[in-house]
Each structure stands twice: as structure tokens, then as C-alpha cells.
KEMISE-747872 format. One record per residue (C-alpha): x negated, z, y negated; residue in one letter. Coordinates in steps of 0.1 Angstrom, whole numbers, padded with zeros to 4 digits, always signed. Layout:
N
XZYA/...
end
This chain:
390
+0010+0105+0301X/-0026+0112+0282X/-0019+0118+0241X/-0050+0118+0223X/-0061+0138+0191X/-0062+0099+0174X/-0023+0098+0189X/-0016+0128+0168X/-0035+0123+0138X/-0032+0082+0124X/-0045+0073+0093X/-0015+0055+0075X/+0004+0052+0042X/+0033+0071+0030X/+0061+0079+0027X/+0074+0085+0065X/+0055+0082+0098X/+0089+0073+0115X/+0100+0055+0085X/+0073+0031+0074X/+0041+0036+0097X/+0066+0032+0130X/+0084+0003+0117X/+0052-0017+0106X/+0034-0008+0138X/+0066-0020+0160X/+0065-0054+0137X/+0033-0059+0141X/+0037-0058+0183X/+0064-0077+0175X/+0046-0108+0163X/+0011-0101+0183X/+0036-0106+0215X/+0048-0139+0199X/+0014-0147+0193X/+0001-0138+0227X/+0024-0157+0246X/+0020-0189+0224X/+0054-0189+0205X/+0041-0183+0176X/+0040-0218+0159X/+0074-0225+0175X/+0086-0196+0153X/+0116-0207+0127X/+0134-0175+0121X/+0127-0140+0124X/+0154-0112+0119X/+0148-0075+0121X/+0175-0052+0122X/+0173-0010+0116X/+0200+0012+0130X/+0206+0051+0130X/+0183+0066+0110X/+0157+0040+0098X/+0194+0019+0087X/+0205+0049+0064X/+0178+0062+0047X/+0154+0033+0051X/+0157+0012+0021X/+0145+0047+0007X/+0118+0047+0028X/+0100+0015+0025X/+0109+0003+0058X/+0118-0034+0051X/+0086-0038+0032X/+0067-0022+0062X/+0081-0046+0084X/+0078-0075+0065X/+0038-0067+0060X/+0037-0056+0096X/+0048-0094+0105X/+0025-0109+0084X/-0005-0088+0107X/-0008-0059+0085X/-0011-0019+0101X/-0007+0012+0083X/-0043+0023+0091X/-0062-0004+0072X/-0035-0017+0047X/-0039-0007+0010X/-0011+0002+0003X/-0012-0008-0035X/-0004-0041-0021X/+0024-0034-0002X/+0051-0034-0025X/+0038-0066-0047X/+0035-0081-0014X/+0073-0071+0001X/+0086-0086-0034X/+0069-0119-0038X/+0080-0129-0001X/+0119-0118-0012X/+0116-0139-0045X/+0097-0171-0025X/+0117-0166+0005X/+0085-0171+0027X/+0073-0148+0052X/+0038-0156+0070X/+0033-0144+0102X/-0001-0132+0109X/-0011-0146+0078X/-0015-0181+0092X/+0024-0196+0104X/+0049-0197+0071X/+0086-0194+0079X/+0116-0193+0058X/+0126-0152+0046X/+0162-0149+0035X/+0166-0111+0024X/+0208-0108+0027X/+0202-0123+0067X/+0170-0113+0081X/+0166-0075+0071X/+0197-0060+0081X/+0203-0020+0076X/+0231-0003+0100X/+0237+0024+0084X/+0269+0037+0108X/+0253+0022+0140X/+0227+0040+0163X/+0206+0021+0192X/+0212+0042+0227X/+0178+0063+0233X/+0167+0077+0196X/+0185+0076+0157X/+0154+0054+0146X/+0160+0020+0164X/+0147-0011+0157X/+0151-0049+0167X/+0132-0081+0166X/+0146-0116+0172X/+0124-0147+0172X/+0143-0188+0171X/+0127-0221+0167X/+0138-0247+0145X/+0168-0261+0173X/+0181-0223+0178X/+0161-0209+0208X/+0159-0174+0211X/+0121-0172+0213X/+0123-0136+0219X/+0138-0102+0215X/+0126-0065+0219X/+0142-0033+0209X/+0113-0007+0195X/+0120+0031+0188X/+0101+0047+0165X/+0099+0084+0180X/+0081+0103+0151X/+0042+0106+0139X/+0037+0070+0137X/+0047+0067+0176X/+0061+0036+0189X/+0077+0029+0222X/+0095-0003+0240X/+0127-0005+0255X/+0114-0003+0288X/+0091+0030+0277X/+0120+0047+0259X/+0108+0086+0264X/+0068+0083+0272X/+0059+0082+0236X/+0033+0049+0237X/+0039+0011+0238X/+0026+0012+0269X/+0017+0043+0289X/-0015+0056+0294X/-0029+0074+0327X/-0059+0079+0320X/-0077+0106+0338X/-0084+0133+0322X/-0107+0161+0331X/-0088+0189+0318X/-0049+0179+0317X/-0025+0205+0303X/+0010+0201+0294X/+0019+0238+0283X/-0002+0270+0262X/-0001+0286+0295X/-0019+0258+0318X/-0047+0255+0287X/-0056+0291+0285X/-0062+0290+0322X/-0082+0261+0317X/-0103+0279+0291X/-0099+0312+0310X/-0116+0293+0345X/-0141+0270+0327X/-0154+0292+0297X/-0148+0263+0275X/-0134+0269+0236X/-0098+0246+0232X/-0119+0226+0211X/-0146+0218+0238X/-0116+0209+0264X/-0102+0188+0237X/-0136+0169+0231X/-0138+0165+0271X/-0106+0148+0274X/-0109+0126+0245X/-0140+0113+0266X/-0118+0094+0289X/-0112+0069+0259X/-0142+0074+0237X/-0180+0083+0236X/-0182+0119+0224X/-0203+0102+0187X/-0172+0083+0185X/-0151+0113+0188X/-0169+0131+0160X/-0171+0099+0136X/-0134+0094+0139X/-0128+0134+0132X/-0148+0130+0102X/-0130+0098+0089X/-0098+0115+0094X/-0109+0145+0073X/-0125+0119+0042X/-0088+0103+0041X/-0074+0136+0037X/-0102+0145+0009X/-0094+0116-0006X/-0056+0117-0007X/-0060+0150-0022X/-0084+0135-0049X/-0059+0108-0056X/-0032+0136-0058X/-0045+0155-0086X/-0058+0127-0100X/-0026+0105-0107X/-0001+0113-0125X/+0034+0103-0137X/+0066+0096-0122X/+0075+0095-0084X/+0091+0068-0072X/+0133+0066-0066X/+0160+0075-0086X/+0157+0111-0092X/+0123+0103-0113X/+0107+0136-0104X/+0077+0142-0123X/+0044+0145-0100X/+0028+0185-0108X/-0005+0186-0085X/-0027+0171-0117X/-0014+0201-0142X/-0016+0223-0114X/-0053+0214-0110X/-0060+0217-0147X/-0043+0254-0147X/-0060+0267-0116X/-0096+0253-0135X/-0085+0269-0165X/-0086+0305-0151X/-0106+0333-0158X/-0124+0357-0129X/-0103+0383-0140X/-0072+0356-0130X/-0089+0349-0096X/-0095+0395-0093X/-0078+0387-0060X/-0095+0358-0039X/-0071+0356-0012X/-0042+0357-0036X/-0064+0329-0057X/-0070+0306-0026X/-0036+0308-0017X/-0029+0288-0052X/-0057+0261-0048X/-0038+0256-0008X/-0009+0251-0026X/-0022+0229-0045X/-0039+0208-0020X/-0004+0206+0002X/+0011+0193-0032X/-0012+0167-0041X/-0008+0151-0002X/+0029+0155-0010X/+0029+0140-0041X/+0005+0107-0024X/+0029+0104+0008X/+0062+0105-0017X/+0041+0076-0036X/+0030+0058-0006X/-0005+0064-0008X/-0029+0061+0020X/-0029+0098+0041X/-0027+0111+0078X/+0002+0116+0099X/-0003+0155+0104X/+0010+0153+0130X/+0041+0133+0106X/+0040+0120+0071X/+0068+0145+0065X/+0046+0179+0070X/+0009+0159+0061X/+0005+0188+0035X/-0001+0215+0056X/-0030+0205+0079X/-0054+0192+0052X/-0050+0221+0027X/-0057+0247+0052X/-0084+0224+0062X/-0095+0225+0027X/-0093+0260+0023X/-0113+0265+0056X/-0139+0238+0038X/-0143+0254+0003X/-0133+0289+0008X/-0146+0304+0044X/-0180+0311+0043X/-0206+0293+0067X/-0180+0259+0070X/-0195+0229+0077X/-0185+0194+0091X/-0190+0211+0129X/-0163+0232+0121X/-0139+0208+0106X/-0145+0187+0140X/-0135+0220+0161X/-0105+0225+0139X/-0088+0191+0144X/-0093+0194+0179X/-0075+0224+0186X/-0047+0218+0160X/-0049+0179+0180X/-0043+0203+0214X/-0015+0220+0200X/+0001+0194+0186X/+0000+0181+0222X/+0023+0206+0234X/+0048+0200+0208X/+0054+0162+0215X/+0049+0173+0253X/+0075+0196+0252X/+0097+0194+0220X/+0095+0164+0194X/+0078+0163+0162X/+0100+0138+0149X/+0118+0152+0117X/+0146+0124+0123X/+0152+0143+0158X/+0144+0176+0152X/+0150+0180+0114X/+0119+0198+0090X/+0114+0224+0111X/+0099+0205+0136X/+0077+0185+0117X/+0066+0215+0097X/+0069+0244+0121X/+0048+0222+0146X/+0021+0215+0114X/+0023+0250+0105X/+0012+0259+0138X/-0016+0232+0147X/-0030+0242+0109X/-0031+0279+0121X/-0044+0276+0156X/-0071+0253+0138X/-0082+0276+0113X/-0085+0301+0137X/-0111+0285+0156X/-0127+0274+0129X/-0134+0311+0121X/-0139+0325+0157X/-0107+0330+0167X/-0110+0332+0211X/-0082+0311+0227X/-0056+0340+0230X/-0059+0345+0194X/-0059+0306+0185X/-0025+0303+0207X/-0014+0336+0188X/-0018+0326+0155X/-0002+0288+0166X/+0028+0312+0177X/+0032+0331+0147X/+0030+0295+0126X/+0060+0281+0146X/+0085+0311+0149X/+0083+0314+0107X/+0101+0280+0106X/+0124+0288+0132X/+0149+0301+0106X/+0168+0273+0094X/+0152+0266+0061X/+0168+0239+0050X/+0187+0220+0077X/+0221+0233+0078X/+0218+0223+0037X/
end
């Protein structure tokens, strides 16, 4: 199986990879496969049904909407995601539902989105099913989906390879472990961030490559802009107040003598910057899965620190970056799982901690060894049961 840096990194909306982005991307199959094998106007009924995890918590998460607007064609990388909600609510009230925007069915909330909260699906706790009838009763057709974390969607029949539909592509450089891509680097010469960009090859031109890096770093400018710029209330029922826009105006508000220590200084702006993602996924803004929605802090504000606090940065070095923290990342859903619903937080953040560090360290020099050291050091920190066994 080939992941590729666009795998791990997804432009998408908040607030859970494997809560909202997963379900609407599993939908959205859903209803293309209708579509595809010409069912689709023979459609009278459609009912999805969460289990394990996405049926406890996802009511919380957004996951009905996402699967409503994934059925009517929608996917979490071009959505806006201001009209997600609106959207969920005016097909609850009208009790119509239409799929791919161009075949109107009946919707009936209390039958058709149905939340097990006590009842798991066999391979992973964040199951999902589909079932299409016509108008005399026929079962059109049915599919189970997993959502596995980071946005990643698999079939009943690919339960455990991670994609809809595996890929084998060939890659130049394949590695599955830190050891097999420092030998790689160690016989060819070439920087984790060069193997990276000859692998992605396989699927894309090498300007392709770059453009996407770039668009994946303006959506995480931007969700950091819209961070500190909004304000207010979060929403759910414990109404916590959003802080990233008050933090901004007391970081501007300090003196040199205040910033006397730059690193100590920086370290408050980073803060800031994994706050204001935060504070957009918990809204359900638009953001990157880094390498989940759960840990998308990390990634861009130590991208952003690398951007506006290192000397000599520059776009070439945000490219490099993704692409090594993309290679580590790699060897987490390889090896491990970066799904928080699997795992718990310290996978999603001890895997982000680590792809932010091994990024920033080639971004600033670092050789190979030192990229996979400072990855290392990022991982075993959250290796302590932060918050877990809470």
C-alpha cells in the first residue's frame, strides 16, 4: 500500500477527521456508487446508521450533518462549511434530502439517521452503514464504511489497508519503517524531503506536488487568521468562550522588554497559533487534518513559527517541511494508527508532535539522523498518559 503526503494531510472542516470528514467522504462514495451503477433515480429511501464510536459521540460531532451533505455530493475539501449546518437543518425541517443535488427523496430524521451508541461494527469503533430502497421496497444497495482516522475511509472488503480502494502504485523509494528510510537516504544521498517528492511522483508531476504543498499551508494561514479573528462562543453545551483573539491582542500589546527573551516570546505566538486552529476545528471551520482534526494545532503553528520566526524561511522550506513531517506521518499509520478513536490523544498528538518536529528540523538543516531524532523525542513526550486514563 502507497500513502501519499495529500493522504496525510486533507484539506477539510472541523471538528473531527474521523467524525465528520470520514463520514461525509464515506456518504459521498456511498451515493457516487448509486450513481455509477445507475440506481440512482430508482432511489426512494436512504438510511445511514453510526455505531461504536461515531454512534456515541457523533451527534457531538457533526456527523449526521456530514453525512447528509456528503449525500447530497458535497466533500470536506471544497465545502464551506458555513453552509453546513443551515443546510443539515432545512433538510430535517423539509424532510427532503437531494442526492447529488439533482434526485429529491423523502428524509425522516427519527428513521434514517440512526446513532448506536452501545453497538460497535466488527473491524474498528467508528463504523458506518448505507442502505439504498426504491419506492416498492428493493434494497438498492448496502455497504458498511469504516472511518479509520485522518479523514481515511475504507470498505468492508478493504477493512485494514487504510483507502477505499488500495493503491500499488510503484514507488521509487518505498519504506515502511525509520530504519528502511535512513538507508534509503544513507545509499542515495537524497534529504527525506527529496525521497518524499520522488515518491509523490508516482501520482503527480513534481509542480503539482509543490502547488498542492502550498495550498495546504494558505489553508492553514488562513484558519489561523480566522482564529484570532473570530470571536465568541464555541459551539455545544459547555459554551466555552474562544481566547486566540485576546491572546493576539496581548502578545501585540507587548513591549521589547516583554519579548527580552525571543525563544521564550515565540513560544507564546506558537501557542497562539495551535489555539486559533483549535478554536476553528471546535467551530467547524475549514482546516487540515494534521495528520487528524484532533492534533491540526500542532503542525501549522510550528510551521508558522518556522515561517515568521527562523531566519532565511521561505515557501522552499515550507514545501521540505510538509514532506518530511508527510514521511513521518507515514510510519505512524504504517505501523501504529493515528486515529484518536483507536489510539486515544496520544496518538493523534504524539504522532503530530513528531511529524511537526522532524519537519522543522529539516526546515532548518537538520541531516536525516537528526530529523528521525528530533521525530523521536516528539513522540516519546506523549507517551505518558496525559489524559487518557481521565
Amino acid at each position: 500500500m502507497a500513502i501519499s503526503l495529500f493522504d496525510m494531510l486533507k484539506i477539510g472542516i472541523g471538528p473531527s477527521s474521523s467524525h465528520t470528514v470520514g463520514p461525509m467522504k464515506a456518504a459521498h462514495t456511498f451515493v457516487t456508487a448509486l450513481d455509477e451503477a445507475g440506481l440512482l433515480q430508482r432511489v426512494e429511501r436512504i438510511q445511514s446508521q453510526l455505531y461504536g464510536s461515531l454512534g456515541a459521540t457523533g451527534k457531538g460531532h457533526g456527523s449526521g450533518p456530514a453525512v447528509l451533505l456528503g449525500l447530497e455530493g458535497h466533500l470536506p475539501e471544497e465545502i464551506d462549511p458555513t453552509i453546513v449546518e443551515p443546510r443539515s437543518q432545512l433538510i430535517t425541517t423539509t424532510a427532503r434530502l437531494n442526492l447529488l443535488g439533482r434526485h429529491s427523496i423523502n428524509y425522516h430524521e427519527s428513521g434514517d439517521m440512526i446513532y448506536h451508541r452501545q453497538q460497535s461494527l466488527p473491524y474498528h469503533s467508528n463504523g458506518m452503514t448505507f442502505t439504498a430502497w426504491d419506492a416498492s421496497g428493493e434494497q438498492l444497495l448496502h455497504k458498511v464504511y469504516y472511518s479509520v482516522g485522518g479523514g481515511f475511509v475504507v470498505d468492508e472488503k478493504a477493512a485494514g489497508a487504510d483507502r477505499i480502494v488500495e493503491d500499488r502504485s510503484k514507488q521509487p523509494y518505498p519504506f515502511t519503517t525509520a530504519v528502511e528510510l535512513l538507508k534509503i537516504c544513507s545509499d542515495t544521498g537524497l534529504s527525506i524531503a527529496e525521497i518524499m517528492l520522488k515518491n509523490e511522483q508516482v501520482w503527480r508531476t513534481e509542480e503539482e506536488i509543490r502547488s498542492g504543498i502550498l495550498r495546504l499551508w494558505l489553508v492553514m494561514q488562513e484558519c489561523v487568521k480566522n482564529g484570532v479573528r473570530n470571536e465568541g462562543v464555541l459551539p455545544g453545551g459547555l459554551k466555552v468562550k474562544r481566547r486566540a483573539a485576546a491572546l493576539q491582542r496581548e502578545l501585540k500589546n507587548r513591549t521589547r522588554m516583554d519579548m527580552i527573551t525571543p525563544s521564550l516570546g515565540a513560544l507564546d505566538w506558537v501557542n497562539l497559533y495551535a489555539l486559533a486552529v483549535n478554536e476553528e476545528n471546535a467551530a467547524g471551520g475549514r482546516m487540515v487534518t494534521a495528520p487528524t482534526n484532533g492534533a491540526a494545532g500542532i503542525i501549522p503553528a510550528v510551521l508558522h513559527y518556522y515561517y515568521n520566526f527562523c531566519p532565511n524561511s521561505d515557501e522552499e522550506g515550507v514545501i521540505r517541511f510538509l514532506l518530511t513531517a508527510a514521511a513521518i506521518g507515514i510510519l505512524f499509520k504504517e505501523n501504529a494508527s493515528i486515529s484518536g478513536a483507536e489510539v486515544g490523544c496520544q496518538g493523534e498528538v504524539g504522532s503530530a508532535c513528531a511529524m511537526a518536529a522532524a519537519g522543522l528540523a529539516e526546515a532548518t538543516g537538520g541531516s536525516p539522523e537528526q530529523i528521525e531524532n528530533a521525530a523521536e523525542i516528539g513522540m516519546e513526550h506523549n507517551l505518558g498518559l496525559t489524559c487518557d486514563p481521565i
